[in-house]
C-alpha positions in Angstrom: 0.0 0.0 0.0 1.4 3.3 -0.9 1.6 6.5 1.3 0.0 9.7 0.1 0.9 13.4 1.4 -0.6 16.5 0.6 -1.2 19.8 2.4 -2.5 22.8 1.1 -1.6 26.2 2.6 -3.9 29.0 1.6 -1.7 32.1 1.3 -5.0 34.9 0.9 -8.6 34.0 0.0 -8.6 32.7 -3.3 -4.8 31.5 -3.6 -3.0 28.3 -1.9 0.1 26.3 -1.8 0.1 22.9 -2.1 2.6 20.7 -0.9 3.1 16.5 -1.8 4.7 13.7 -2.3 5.8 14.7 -5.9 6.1 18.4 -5.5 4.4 21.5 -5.2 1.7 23.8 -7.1 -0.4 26.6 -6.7 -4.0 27.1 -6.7 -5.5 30.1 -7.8 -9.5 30.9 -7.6 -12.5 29.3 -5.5 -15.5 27.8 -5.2 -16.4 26.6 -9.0 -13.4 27.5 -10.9 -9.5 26.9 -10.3 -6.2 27.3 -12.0 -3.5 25.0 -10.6 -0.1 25.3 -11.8 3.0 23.3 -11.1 5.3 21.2 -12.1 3.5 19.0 -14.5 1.7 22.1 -16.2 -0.9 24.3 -15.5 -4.7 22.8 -15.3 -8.0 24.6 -15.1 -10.7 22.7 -13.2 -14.4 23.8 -13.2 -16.7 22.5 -11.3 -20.6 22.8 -9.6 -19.9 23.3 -6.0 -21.7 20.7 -3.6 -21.8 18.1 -6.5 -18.9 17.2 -6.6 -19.7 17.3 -10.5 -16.0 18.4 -12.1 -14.3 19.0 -15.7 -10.1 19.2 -15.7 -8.8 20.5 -19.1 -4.7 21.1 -19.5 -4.0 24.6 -20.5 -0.2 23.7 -20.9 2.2 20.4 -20.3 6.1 20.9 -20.4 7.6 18.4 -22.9 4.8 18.4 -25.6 4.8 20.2 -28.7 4.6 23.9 -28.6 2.1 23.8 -32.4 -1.2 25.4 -31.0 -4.4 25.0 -32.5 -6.2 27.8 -33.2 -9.5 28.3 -31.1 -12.7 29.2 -32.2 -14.5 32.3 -31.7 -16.9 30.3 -29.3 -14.2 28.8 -27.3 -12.3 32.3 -27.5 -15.5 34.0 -25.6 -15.8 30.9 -23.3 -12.4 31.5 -22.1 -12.7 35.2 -21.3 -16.1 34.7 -19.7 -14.2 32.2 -17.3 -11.1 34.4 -16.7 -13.9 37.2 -16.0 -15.4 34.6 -13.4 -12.2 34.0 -11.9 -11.3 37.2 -11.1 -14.7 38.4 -9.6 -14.6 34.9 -7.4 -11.1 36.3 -6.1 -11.9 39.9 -5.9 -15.3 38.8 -4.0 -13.2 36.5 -1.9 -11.2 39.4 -0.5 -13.6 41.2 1.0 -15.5 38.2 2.9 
């Protein structure tokens, strides 16, 4: 049986540390929507709190090929309306 470790040390509301076994990461945003970004890439996970209902996409992994695809206009307003989320998640954070 393997041994796991992780703890997470949030620095402000809205940003953590997270320490392991195989390294350590950050986590930026809340409730609903996060960024994490360490050593194996950075990762946006979006979720419906209290579900526990989750989607993990890669937004970059060292080591793979740096050819991009082009997105579409759909998936260009999708991503702003999420980075828009984020920051009103933090900035709301903050003051409660």
């Amino acid at each position: 049986m393997g041994f796991r470790f992780r703890k997470r040390i949030r620095i402000a509301p809205g940003l953590a540390i997270n320490i392991s076994k195989s390294g350590v990461s950050t986590s930026i945003g809340g409730k609903g929507s996060t960024i994490n970004i360490g050593k194996k890439g950075v990762k946006m996970t979006n979720g419906l709190p209290g579900t526990g209902l989750s989607h993990t996409t890669n937004l970059y992994s060292p080591g793979k090929s740096t050819v991009k695809k082009q997105l579409t206009p759909t998936q260009k307003i999708i991503r702003n309306i999420l980075f828009v989320i984020i920051v009103f998640i933090i900035i709301k954070a903050q003051y409660f």
